[in-house]
C-alpha positions as CSV (number, residue, x, y, z in Angstrom):
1,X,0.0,0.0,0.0
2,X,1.6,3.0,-1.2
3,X,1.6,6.2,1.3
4,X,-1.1,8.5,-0.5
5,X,-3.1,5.1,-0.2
6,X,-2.7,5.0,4.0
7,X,-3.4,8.7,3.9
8,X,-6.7,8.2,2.4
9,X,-8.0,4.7,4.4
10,X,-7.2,7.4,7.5
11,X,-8.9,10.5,6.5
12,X,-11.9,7.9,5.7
13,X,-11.6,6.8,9.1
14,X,-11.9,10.4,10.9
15,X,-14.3,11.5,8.4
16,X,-16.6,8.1,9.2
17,X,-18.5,7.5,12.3
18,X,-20.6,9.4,14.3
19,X,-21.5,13.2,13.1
20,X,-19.5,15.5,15.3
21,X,-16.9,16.9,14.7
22,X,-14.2,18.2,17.7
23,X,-11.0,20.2,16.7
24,X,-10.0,22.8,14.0
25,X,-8.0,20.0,12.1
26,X,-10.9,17.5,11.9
27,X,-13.6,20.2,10.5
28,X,-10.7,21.3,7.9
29,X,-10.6,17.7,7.2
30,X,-14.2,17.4,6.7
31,X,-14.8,20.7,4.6
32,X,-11.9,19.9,2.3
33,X,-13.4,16.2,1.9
34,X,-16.7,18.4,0.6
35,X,-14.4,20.8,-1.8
36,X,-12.9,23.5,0.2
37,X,-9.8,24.6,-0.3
38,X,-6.8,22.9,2.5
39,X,-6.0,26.2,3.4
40,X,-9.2,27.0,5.0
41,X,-9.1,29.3,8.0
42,X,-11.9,27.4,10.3
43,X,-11.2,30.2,13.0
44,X,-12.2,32.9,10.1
45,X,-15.3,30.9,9.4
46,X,-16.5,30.4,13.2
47,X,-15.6,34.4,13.8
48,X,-17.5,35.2,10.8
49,X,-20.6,33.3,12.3
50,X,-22.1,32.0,9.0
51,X,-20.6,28.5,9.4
52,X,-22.4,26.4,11.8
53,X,-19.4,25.9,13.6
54,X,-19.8,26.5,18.1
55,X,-16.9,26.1,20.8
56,X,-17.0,23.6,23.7
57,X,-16.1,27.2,25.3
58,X,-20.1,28.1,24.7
59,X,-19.8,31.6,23.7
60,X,-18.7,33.4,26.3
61,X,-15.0,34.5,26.4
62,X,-12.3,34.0,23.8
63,X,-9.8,31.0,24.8
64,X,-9.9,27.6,26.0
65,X,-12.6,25.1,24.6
66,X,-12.3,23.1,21.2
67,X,-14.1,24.0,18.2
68,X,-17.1,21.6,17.5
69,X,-19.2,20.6,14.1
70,X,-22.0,18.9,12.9
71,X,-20.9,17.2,9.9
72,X,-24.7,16.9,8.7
73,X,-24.9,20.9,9.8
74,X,-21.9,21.2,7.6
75,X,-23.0,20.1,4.5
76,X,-26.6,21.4,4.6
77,X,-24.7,24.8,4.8
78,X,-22.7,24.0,2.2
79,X,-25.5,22.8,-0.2
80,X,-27.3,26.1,0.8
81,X,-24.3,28.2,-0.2
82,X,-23.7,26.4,-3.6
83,X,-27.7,26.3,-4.5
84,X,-28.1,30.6,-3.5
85,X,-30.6,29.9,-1.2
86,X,-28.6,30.9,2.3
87,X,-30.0,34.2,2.8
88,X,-27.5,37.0,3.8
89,X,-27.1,37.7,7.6
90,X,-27.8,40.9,8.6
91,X,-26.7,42.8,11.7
92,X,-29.3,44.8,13.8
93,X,-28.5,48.5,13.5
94,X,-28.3,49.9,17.3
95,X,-28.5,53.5,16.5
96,X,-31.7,53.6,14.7
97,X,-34.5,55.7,16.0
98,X,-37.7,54.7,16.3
99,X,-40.3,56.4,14.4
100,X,-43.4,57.4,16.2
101,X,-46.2,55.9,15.2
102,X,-49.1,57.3,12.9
């Protein structure tokens, strides 16, 4: 069995199995088995907040905890992206006034 052979039987084995996924490398892994590009920056895509991608931190402050993925998550988000349908996220304008009613 030749080495890029052994490489593939183990990404196969992380990327089988249950559907979370724990770790920065092992959602790389994951969205590079679905076509992403290997030099995907997971951390940009969890800051960003429109990859469903949480922290065993739960949201609080920055540090500690693993990064954490639902591979099923994953790729309905990905589907979403490639069909158009993932509607752009919006942030809530603070400094809006409220107009009085009529």
């Amino acid at each position: 069995m030749d080495l890029n052979q052994l490489r593939h039987d183990e990404s196969g084995e992380r990327l089988a199995g249950g559907d979370l996924l724990v770790g920065a490398d092992a959602i790389r892994a994951f969205l590079v088995y679905l076509g992403m590009p290997e030099d995907t920056d997971i951390y940009y895509l969890k800051r960003a907040g429109r990859w469903p991608i949480g922290s065993t931190n739960g949201g609080g402050r920055k540090g500690g905890g693993k990064l954490i993925a639902s591979k099923r998550r994953l790729i309905r988000h990905a589907e979403e992206i490639t069909r158009g349908t993932t509607p752009p996220k919006r942030r809530a304008r603070t400094d809006q006034l409220e107009l009085p009613a009529e």
